[in-house]
TINUNU-593172 format. One line per field, with one value per residue: residue number from 1; x, y, z of N, C-alpha, C in turn. Coordinates in steps of 0.2 Angstrom, whole numbers. Layout:
// TINUNU-593172
num = NUM, ... .
n_c1 = X, ... .
n_c2 = Y, ... .
n_c3 = Z, ... .
ca_c1 = X, ... .
ca_c2 = Y, ... .
ca_c3 = Z, ... .
c_c1 = X, ... .
c_c2 = Y, ... .
c_c3 = Z, ... .
//
This chain:
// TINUNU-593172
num = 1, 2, 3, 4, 5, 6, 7, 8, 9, 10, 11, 12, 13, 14, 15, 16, 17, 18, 19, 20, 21, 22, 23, 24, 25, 26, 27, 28, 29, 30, 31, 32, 33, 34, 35, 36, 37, 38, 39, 40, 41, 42, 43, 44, 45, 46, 47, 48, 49, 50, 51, 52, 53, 54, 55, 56, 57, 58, 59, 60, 61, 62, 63, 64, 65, 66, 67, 68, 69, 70, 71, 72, 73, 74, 75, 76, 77, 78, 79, 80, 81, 82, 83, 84, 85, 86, 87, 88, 89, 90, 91, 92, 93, 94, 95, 96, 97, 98, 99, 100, 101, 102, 103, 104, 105, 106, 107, 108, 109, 110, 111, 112, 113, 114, 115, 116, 117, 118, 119, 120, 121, 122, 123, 124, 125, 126, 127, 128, 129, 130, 131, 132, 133, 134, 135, 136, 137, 138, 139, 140, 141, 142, 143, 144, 145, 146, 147, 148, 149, 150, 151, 152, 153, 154, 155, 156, 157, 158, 159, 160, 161, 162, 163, 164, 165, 166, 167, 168, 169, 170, 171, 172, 173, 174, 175, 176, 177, 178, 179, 180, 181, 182, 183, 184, 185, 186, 187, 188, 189, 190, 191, 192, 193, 194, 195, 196, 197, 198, 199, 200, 201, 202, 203, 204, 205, 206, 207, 208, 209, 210, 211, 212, 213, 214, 215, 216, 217, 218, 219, 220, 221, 222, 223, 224, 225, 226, 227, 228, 229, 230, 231, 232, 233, 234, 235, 236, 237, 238, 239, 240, 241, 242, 243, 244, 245, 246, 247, 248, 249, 250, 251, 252, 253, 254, 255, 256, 257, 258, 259, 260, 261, 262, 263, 264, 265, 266, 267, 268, 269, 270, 271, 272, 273, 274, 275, 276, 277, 278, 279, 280, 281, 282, 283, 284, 285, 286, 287, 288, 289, 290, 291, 292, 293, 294, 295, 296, 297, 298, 299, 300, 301, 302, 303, 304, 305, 306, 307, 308, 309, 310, 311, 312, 313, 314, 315, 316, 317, 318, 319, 320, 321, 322, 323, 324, 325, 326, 327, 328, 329, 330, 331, 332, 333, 334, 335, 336, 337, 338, 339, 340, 341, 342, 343, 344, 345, 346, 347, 348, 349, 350, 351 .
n_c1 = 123, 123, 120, 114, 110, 107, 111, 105, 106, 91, 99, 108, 105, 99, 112, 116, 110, 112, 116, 108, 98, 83, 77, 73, 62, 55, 40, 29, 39, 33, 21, 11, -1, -4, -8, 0, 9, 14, 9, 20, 29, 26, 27, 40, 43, 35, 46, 40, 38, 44, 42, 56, 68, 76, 89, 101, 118, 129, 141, 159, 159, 151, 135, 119, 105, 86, 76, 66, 56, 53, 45, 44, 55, 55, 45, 52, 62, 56, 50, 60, 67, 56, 44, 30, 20, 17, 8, 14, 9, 9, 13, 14, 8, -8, -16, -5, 3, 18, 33, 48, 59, 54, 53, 56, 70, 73, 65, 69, 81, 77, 71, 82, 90, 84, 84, 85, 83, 91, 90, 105, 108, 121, 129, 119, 106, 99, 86, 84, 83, 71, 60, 60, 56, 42, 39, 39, 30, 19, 8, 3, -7, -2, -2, -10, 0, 10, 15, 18, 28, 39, 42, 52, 62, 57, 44, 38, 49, 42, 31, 31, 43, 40, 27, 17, 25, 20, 12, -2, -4, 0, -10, -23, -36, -31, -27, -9, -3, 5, 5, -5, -8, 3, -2, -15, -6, 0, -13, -19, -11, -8, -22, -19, -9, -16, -27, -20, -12, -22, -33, -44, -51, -43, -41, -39, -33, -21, -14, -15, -9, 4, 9, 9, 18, 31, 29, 33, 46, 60, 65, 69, 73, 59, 48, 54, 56, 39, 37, 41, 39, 24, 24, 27, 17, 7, 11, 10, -3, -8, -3, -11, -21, -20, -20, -31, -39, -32, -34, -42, -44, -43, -55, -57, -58, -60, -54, -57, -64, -55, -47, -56, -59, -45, -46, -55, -53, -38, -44, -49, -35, -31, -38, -32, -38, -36, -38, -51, -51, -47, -59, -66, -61, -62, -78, -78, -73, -79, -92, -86, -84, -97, -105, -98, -104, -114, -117, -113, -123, -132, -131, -135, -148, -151, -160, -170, -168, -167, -162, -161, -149, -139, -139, -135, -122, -115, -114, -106, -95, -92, -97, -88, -76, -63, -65, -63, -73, -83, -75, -75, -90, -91, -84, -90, -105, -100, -96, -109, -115, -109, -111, -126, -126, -118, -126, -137, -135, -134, -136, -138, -157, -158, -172 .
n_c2 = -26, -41, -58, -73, -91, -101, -115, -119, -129, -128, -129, -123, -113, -108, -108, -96, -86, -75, -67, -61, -51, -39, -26, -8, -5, -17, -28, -31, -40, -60, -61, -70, -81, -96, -108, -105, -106, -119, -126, -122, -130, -143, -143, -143, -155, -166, -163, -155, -143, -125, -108, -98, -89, -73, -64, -50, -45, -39, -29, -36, -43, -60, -55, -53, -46, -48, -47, -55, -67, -67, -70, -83, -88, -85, -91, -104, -102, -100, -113, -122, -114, -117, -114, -112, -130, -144, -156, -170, -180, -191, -198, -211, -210, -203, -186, -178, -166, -159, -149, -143, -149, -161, -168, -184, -190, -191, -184, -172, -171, -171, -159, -151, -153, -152, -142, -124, -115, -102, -84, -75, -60, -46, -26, -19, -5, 3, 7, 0, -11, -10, -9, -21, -30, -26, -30, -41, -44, -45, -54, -56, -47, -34, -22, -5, 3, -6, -8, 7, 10, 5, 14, 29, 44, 61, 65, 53, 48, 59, 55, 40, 40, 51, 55, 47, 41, 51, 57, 59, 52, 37, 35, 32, 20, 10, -2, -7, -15, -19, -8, 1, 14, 22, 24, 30, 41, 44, 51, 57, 68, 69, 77, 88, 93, 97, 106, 115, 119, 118, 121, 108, 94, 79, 62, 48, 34, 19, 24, 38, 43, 40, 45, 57, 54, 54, 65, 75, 68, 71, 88, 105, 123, 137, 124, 116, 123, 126, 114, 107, 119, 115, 103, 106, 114, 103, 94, 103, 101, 91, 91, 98, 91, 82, 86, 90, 78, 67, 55, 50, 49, 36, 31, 33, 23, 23, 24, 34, 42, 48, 53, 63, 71, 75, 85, 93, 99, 105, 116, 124, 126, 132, 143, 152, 154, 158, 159, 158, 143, 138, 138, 131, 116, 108, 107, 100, 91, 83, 80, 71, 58, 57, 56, 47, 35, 38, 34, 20, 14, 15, 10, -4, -6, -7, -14, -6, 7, 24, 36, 47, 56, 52, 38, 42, 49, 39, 32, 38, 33, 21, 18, 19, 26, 32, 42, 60, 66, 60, 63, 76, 78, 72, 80, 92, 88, 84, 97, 102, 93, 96, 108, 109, 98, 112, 120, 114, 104, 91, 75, 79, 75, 66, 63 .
n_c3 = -101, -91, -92, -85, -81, -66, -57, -39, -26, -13, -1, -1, -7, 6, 16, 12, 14, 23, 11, 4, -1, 1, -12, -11, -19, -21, -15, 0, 13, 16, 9, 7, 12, 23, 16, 3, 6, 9, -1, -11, -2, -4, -21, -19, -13, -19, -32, -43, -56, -50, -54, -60, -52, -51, -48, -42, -44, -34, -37, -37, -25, -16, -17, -18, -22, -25, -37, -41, -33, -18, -10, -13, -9, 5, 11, 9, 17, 28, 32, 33, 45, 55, 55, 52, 48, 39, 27, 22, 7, 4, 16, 27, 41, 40, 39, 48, 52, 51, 56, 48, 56, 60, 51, 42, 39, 27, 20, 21, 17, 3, 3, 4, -7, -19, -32, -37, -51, -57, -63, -63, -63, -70, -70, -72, -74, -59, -62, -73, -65, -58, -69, -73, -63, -64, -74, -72, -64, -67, -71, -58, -51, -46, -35, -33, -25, -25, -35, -38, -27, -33, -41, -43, -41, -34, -32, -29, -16, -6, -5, 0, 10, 18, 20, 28, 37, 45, 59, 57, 46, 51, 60, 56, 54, 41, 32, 34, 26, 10, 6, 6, 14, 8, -4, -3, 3, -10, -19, -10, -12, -26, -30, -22, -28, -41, -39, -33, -44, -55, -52, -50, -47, -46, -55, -48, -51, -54, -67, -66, -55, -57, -70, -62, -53, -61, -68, -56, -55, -57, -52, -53, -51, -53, -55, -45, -31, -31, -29, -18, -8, -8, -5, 7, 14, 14, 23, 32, 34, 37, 52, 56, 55, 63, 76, 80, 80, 84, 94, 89, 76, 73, 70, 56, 43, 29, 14, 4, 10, 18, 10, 7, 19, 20, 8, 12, 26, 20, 12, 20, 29, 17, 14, 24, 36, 50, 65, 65, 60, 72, 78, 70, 68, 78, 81, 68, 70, 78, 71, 61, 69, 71, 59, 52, 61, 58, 45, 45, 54, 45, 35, 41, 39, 26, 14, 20, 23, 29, 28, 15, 12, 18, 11, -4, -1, 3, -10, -17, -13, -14, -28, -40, -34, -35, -47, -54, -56, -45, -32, -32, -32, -18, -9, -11, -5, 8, 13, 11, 23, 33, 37, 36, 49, 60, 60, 66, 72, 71, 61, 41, 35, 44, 55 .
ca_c1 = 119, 126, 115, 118, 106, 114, 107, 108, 100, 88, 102, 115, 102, 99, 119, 118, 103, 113, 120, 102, 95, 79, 79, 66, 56, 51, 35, 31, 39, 26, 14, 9, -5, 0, -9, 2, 18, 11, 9, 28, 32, 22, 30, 48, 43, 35, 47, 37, 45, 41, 47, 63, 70, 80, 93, 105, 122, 129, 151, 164, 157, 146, 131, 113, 99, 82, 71, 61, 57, 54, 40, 46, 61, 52, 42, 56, 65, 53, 49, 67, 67, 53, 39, 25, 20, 15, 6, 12, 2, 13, 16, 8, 3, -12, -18, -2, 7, 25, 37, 54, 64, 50, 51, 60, 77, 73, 59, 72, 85, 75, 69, 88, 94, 79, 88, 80, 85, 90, 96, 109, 108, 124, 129, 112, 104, 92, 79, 81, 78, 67, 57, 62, 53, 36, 38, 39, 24, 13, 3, 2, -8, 3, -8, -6, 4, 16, 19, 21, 33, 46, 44, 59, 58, 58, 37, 38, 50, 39, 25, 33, 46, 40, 20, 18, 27, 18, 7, -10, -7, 0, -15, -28, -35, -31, -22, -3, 0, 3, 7, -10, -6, 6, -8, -18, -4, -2, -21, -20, -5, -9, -29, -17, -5, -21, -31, -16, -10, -28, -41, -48, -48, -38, -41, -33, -30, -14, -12, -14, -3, 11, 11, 11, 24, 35, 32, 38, 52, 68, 66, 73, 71, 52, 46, 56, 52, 33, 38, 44, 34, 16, 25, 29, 9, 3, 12, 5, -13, -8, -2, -19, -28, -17, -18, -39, -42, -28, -33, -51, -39, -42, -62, -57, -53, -61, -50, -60, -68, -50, -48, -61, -58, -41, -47, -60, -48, -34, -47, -47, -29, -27, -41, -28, -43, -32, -40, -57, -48, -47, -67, -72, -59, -68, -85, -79, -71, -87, -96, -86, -85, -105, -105, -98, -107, -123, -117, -114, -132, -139, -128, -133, -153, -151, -167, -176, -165, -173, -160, -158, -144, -135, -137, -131, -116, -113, -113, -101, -87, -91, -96, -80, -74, -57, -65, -64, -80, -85, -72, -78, -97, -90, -82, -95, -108, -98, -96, -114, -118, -106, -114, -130, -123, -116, -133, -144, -133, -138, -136, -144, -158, -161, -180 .
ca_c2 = -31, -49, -61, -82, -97, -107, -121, -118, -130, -124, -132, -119, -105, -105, -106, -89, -81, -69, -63, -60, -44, -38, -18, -6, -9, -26, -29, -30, -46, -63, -57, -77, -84, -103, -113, -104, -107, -125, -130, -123, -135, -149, -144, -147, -164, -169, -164, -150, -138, -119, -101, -97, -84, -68, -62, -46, -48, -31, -26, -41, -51, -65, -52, -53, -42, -52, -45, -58, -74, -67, -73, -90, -89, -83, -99, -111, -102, -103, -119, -124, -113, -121, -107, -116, -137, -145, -161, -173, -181, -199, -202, -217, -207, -195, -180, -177, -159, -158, -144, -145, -155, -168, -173, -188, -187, -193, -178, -164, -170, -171, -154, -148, -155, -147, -138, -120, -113, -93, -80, -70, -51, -38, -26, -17, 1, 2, 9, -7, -17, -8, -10, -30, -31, -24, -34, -50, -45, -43, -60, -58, -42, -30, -16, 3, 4, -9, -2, 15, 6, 3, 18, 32, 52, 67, 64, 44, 48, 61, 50, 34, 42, 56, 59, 40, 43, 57, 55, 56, 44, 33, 35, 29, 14, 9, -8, -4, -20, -18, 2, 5, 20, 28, 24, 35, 48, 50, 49, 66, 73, 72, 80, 95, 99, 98, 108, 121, 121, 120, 122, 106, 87, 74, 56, 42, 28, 21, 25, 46, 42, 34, 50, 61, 54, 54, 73, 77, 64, 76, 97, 111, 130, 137, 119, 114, 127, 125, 107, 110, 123, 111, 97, 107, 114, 96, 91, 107, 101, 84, 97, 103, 85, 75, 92, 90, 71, 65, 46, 48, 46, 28, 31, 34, 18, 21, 28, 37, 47, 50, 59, 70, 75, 80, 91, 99, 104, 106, 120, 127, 129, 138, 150, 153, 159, 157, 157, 154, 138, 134, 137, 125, 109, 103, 105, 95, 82, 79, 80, 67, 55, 56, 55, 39, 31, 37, 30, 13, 13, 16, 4, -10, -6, -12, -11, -2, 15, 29, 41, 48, 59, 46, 36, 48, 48, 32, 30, 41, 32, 15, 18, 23, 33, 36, 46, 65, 68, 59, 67, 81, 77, 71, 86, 96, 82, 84, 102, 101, 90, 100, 117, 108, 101, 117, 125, 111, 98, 83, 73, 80, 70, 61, 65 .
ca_c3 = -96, -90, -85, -85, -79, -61, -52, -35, -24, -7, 5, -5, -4, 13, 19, 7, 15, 26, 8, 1, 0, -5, -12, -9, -23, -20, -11, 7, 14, 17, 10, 6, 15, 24, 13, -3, 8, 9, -8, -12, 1, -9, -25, -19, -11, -26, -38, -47, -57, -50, -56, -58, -48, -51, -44, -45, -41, -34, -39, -37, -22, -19, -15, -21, -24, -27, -42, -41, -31, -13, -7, -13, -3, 11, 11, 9, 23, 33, 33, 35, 51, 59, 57, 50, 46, 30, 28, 16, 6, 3, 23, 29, 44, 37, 44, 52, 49, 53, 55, 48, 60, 63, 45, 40, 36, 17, 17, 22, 13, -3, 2, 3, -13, -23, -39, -41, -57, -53, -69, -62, -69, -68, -75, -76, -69, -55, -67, -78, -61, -55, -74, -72, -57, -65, -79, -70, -59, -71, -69, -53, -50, -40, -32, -35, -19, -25, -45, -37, -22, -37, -45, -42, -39, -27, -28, -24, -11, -1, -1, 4, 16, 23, 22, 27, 44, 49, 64, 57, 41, 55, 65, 54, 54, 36, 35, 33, 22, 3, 2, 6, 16, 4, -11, 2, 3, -17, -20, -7, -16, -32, -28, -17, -34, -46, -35, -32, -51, -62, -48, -53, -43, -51, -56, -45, -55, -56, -73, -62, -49, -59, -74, -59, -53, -68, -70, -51, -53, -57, -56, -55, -54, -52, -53, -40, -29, -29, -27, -11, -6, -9, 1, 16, 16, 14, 30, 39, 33, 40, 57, 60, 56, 68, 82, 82, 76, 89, 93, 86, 68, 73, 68, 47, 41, 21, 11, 1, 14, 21, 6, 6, 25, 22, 6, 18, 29, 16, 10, 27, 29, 10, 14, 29, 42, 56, 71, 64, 61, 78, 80, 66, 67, 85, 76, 63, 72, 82, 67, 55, 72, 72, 52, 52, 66, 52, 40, 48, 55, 39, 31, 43, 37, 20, 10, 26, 24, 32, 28, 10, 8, 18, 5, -8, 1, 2, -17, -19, -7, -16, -33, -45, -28, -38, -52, -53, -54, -39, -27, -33, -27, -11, -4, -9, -2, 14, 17, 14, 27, 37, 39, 42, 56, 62, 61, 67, 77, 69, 52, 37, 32, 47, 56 .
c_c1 = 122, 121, 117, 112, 111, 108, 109, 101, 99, 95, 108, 113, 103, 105, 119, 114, 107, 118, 116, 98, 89, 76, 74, 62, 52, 45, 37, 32, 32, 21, 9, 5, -2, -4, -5, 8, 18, 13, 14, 30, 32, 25, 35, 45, 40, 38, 46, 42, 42, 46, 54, 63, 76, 83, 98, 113, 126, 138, 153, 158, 151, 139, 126, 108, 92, 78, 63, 62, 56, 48, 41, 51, 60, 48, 45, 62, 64, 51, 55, 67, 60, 45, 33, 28, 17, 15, 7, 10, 4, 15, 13, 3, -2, -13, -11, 3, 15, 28, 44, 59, 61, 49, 56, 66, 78, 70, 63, 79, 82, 72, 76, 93, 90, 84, 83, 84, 84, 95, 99, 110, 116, 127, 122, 111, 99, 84, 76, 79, 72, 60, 57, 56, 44, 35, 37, 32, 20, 8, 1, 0, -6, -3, -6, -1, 12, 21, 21, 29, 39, 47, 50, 57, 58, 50, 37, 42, 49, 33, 27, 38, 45, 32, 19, 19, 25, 13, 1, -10, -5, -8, -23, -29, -36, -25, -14, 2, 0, 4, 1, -10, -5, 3, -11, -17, -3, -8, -23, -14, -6, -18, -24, -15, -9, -23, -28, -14, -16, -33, -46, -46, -44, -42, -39, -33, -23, -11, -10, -10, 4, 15, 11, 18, 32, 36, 34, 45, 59, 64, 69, 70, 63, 49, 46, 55, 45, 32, 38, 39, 26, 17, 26, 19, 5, 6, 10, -2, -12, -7, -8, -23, -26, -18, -24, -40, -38, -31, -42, -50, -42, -52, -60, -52, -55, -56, -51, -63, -62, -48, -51, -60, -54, -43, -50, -55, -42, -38, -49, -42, -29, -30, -37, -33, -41, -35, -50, -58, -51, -54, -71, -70, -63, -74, -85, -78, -77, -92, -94, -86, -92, -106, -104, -102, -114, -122, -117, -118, -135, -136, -132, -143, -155, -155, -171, -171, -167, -169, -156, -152, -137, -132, -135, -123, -111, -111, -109, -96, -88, -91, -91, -76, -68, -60, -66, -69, -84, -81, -74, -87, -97, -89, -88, -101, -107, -98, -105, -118, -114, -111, -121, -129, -123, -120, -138, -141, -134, -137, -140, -147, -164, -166, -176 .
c_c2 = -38, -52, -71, -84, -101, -111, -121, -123, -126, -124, -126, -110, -103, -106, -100, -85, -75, -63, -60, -56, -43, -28, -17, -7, -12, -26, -32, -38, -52, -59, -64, -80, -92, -106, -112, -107, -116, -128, -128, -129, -144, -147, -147, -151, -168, -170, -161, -146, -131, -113, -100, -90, -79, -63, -57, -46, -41, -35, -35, -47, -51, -62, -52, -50, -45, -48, -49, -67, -71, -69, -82, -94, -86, -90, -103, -110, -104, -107, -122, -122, -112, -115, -109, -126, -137, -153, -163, -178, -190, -201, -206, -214, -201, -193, -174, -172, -159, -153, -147, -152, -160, -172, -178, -186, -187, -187, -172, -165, -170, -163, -149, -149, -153, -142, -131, -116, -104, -91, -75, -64, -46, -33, -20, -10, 0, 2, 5, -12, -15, -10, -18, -30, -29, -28, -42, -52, -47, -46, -63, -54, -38, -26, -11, 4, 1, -9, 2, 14, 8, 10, 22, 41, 57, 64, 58, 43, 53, 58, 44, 36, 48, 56, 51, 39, 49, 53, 52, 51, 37, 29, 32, 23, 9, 3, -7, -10, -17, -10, 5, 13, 25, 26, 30, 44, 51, 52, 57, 70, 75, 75, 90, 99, 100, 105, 117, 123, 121, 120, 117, 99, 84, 68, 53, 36, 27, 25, 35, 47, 41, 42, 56, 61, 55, 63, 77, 71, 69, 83, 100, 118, 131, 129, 115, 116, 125, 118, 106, 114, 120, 107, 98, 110, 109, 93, 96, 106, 94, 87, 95, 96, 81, 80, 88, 84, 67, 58, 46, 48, 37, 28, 30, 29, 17, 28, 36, 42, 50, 56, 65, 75, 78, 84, 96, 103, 107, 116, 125, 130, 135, 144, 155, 159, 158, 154, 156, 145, 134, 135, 130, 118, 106, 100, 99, 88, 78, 79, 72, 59, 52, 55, 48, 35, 33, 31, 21, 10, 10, 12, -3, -11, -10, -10, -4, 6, 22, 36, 44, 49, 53, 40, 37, 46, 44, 29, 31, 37, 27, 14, 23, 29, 37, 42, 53, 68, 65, 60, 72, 83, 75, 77, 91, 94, 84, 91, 107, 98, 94, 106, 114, 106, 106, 120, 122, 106, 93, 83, 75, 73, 64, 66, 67 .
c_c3 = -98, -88, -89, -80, -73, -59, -47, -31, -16, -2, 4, -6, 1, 18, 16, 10, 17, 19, 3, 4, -3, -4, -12, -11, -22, -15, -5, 7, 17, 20, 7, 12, 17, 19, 6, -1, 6, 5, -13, -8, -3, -17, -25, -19, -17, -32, -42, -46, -53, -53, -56, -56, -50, -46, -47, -42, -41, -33, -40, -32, -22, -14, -19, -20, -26, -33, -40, -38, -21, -9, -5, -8, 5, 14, 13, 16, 30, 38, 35, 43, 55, 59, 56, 50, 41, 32, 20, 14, 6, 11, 24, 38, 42, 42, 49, 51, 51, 52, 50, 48, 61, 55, 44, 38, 30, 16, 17, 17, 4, -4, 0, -4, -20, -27, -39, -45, -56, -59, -63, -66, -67, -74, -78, -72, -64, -60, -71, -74, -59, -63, -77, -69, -60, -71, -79, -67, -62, -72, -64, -50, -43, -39, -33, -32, -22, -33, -42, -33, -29, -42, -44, -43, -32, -25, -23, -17, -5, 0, 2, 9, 21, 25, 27, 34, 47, 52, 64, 53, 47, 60, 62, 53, 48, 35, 32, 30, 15, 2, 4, 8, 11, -1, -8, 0, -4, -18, -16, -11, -23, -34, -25, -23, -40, -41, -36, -41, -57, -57, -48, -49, -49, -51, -51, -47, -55, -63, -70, -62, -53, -64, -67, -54, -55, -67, -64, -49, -52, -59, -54, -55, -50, -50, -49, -32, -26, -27, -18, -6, -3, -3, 5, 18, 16, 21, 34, 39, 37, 48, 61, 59, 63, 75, 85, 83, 83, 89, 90, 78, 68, 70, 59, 47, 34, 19, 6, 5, 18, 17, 7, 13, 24, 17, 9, 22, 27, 15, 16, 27, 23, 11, 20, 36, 49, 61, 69, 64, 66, 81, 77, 68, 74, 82, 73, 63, 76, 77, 62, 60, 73, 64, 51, 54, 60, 49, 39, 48, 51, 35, 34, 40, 31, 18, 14, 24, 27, 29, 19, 7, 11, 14, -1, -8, 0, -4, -19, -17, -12, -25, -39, -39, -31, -44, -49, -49, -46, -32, -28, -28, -19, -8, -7, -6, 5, 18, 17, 19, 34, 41, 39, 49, 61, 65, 66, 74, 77, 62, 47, 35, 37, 52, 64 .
//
């Protein structure tokens, strides 16, 4: 490994942008709210020092890789090409915000001769940027989504490229910033390969996700195989939810309760009851459409509650929802509230 400290000023960056990449790793771009972009804009002008920025410098030519720093450069470009204003504080006009091109000509050029101090890295493996890049976060709490993002593997690349893009995890109404999605789709993958290899739920903590990772990163042989095999039956359970669910997908927007549905019906497909199948999933999708809408209700009561097991329920989605033990209580909680249903046509519980 090579690496060297340059001074490169803003005005020398952004002539370079088209030659600035950022690898898949990296988190999702401006993910910086305006008032952060802002008060980068208020460092330059003032002369404050900030972060320095890492950068990976791929073969001979003058091509770069970002590690670290893209949010920053997201900022300063922005501001440069006119996206947002910024109100400085030294104007003699207050109050008044200005884009880019309305600042002073001393303001932009103090913003374009700004020095930012950038390690060049080459020379190195992805694994070791990829292990950079977590190393740098670290004080900056990345999310499960965005640890797992940089990880590497056949598993990390059927959650993030494949299950991700299937219709129904599109279709939920689960916000699609920060990885949450593909957090979603390990969080169901690794409950599918417990479930199938020790009969037993899983944890979902990153700490889970991340060792499950790792142990379907590179296989081979039988384990490769059942590999394969899992993850073509977890896109047919995904099949049969996107067939039924269709745009009423747009109703499940907790994660944890998304969970549970797909093991419900997961546990459907394994039992392989074929055309019974196609008796229950309607049922159920008019059942978890009216389930919600309880749950909702009886959330909005607050003290007043009327409905107990509702409240049960409830507990389970919010309190420790990742742990074993309470995925566990849930799908069986649910396929209890089911089969009343079924029988009665109504929420158990309620009068």
């Amino acid at each position: 490994m090579k690496r060297r400290v340059v001074d490169w000023t803003i005005k020398e960056i952004y002539e370079r942008r088209d030659k600035i990449h950022f690898p898949d790793y990296q988190r999702e771009p401006k993910l910086w709210r305006l008032k952060d972009k802002q008060l980068l804009i208020d460092s330059i002008l003032n002369d404050i020092d900030i972060p320095k920025i890492y950068f990976y410098k791929v073969g001979t030519n003058e091509y770069y890789e970002v590690v670290d720093g893209q949010q920053r450069l997201w900022a300063i470009w922005e501001f440069i090409g006119n996206e947002y204003e910024y109100e400085y504080e030294y104007e003699i006009k207050k109050g008044i915000r200005r884009k880019f091109k309305e600042l002073d000509p001393k303001l932009r050029e103090k913003i374009f001769s700004y020095k930012l101090q950038i390690t060049v890295i080459t020379d190195v493996s992805e694994e070791y940027l990829r292990k950079l890049f977590l190393r740098l976060q670290l004080g900056l709490l990345l999310n499960t989504g965005e640890k797992l993002h940089a990880s590497t593997g056949l598993m990390r690349n059927f959650v993030f490229d494949e299950m991700v893009k299937h219709p129904f995890i599109k279709s939920v109404k689960i916000a699609d910033r920060r990885f949450a999605k593909e957090t979603l789709s390990a969080q169901i993958c690794i409950n599918s390969f417990s479930r199938k290899k020790i009969h037993a739920f899983s944890r979902t903590r990153y700490e889970d996700l991340n060792y499950f990772f790792k142990d379907y990163a590179e296989l081979e042989g039988n384990e490769l195989d059942f590999f394969e095999t899992r993850c073509r039956f977890i896109i047919s359970v995904f099949d049969q939810l996107d067939n039924y669910f269709k745009k009423k997908a747009s109703a499940l927007r907790n994660r944890s309760f998304i969970l549970s549905v797909y093991l419900f019906v997961e546990e459907l497909v394994e039992k392989d009851q074929g055309d019974k199948i196609n008796e229950i999933m309607p049922t159920f999708v008019k059942f978890v459409v009216e389930f919600l809408k309880r749950l909702k209700t009886e959330a909005r009561t607050g003290f007043n509650r009327k409905n107990e097991e509702l409240y049960i329920f409830e507990s389970y989605l919010s309190n420790a929802p990742g742990e074993r033990y309470q995925i566990e209580r849930r799908h069986e909680k649910l396929k209890e509230f089911f089969k009343y249903f079924q029988d009665k046509r109504k929420i158990k519980g309620d009068k």
